[in-house]
C-alpha positions in Angstrom: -22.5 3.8 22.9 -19.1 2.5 21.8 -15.9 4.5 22.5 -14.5 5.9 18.8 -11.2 4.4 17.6 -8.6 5.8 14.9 -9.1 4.6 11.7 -5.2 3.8 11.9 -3.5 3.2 15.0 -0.4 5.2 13.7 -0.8 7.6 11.0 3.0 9.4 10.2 3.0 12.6 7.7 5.9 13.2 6.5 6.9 16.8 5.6 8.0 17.2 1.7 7.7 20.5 1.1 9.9 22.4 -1.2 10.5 25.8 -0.4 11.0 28.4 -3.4 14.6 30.3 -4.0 16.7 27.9 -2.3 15.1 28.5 1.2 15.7 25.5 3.7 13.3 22.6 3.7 12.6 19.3 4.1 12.9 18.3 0.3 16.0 19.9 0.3 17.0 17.3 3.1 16.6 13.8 1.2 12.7 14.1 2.7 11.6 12.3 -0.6 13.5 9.2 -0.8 13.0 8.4 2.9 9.2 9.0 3.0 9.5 6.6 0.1 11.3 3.7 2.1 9.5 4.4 5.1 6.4 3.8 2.8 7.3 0.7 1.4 9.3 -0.5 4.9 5.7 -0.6 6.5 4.2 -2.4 3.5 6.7 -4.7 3.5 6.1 -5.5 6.9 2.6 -6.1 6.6 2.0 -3.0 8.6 -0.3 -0.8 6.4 -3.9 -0.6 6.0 -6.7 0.1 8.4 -6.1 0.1 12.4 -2.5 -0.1 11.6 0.1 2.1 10.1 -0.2 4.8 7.4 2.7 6.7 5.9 1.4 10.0 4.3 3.3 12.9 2.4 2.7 16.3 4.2 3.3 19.9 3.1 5.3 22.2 5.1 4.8 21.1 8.8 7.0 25.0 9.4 10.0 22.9 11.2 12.4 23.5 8.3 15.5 23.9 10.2 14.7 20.5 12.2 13.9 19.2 8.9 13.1 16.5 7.7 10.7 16.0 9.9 7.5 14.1 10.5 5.0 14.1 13.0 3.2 10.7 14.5 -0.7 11.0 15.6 -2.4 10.1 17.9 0.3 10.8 20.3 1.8 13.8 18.2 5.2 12.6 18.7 7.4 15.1 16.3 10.5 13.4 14.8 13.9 14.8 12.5 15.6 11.7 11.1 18.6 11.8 8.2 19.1 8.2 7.0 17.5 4.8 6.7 18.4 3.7 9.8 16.5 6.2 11.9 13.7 5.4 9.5 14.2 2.3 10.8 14.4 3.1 14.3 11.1 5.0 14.3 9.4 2.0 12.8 10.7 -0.7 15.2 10.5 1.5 18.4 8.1 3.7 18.0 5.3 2.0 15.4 5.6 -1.5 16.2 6.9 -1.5 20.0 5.3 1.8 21.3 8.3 3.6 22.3 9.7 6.8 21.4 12.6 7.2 20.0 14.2 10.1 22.2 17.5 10.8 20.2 15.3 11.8 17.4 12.4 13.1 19.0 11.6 16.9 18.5 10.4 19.4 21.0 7.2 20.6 20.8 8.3 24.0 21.7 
């Protein structure tokens, strides 16, 4: 019997979630527009599709005040980023060379 594999050998969600009255949260944070370039970042690579990368919108992932935030699976690698250039950061170390990305890594506790 063969060993299972992920469909995709890094799949991101990114948190999105817009909180009512005001509250904290990730849209509130620019969330939007760099879920969006991360998106089209890894397309442009030629990064996306099976056994690769997938970039998906999430709701509330409850790590508002990190926020935004996204979490990478398998390895459940939680991240906070605020510009383009973290996105880019993530992608380069952590999608495409394996390693985390410890300035903007999150605790798990």
């Amino acid at each position: 019997m063969s060993q299972a594999t992920s469909y995709y050998q890094h799949h991101v969600f990114v948190c999105l979630n817009n909180r009512p009255n005001n509250e904290p949260c990730c849209h509130q944070a620019g969330a939007k527009a760099l879920f969006d370039y991360a998106k089209n970042k890894v397309k442009a690579l030629g990064l996306s599709g099976q056994g690769q990368i997938r970039i998906n919108k999430a709701g509330c992932l409850d790590r508002c005040d990190a926020g935004p935030v996204m979490v990478v699976y398998p390895n459940e690698t939680w991240y906070t980023f605020l510009d383009e250039s973290d996105i880019d950061e993530i992608i380069q170390s952590h999608l495409i060379e394996g390693v985390v990305v410890e300035r903007l890594r999150l605790p798990i506790c």
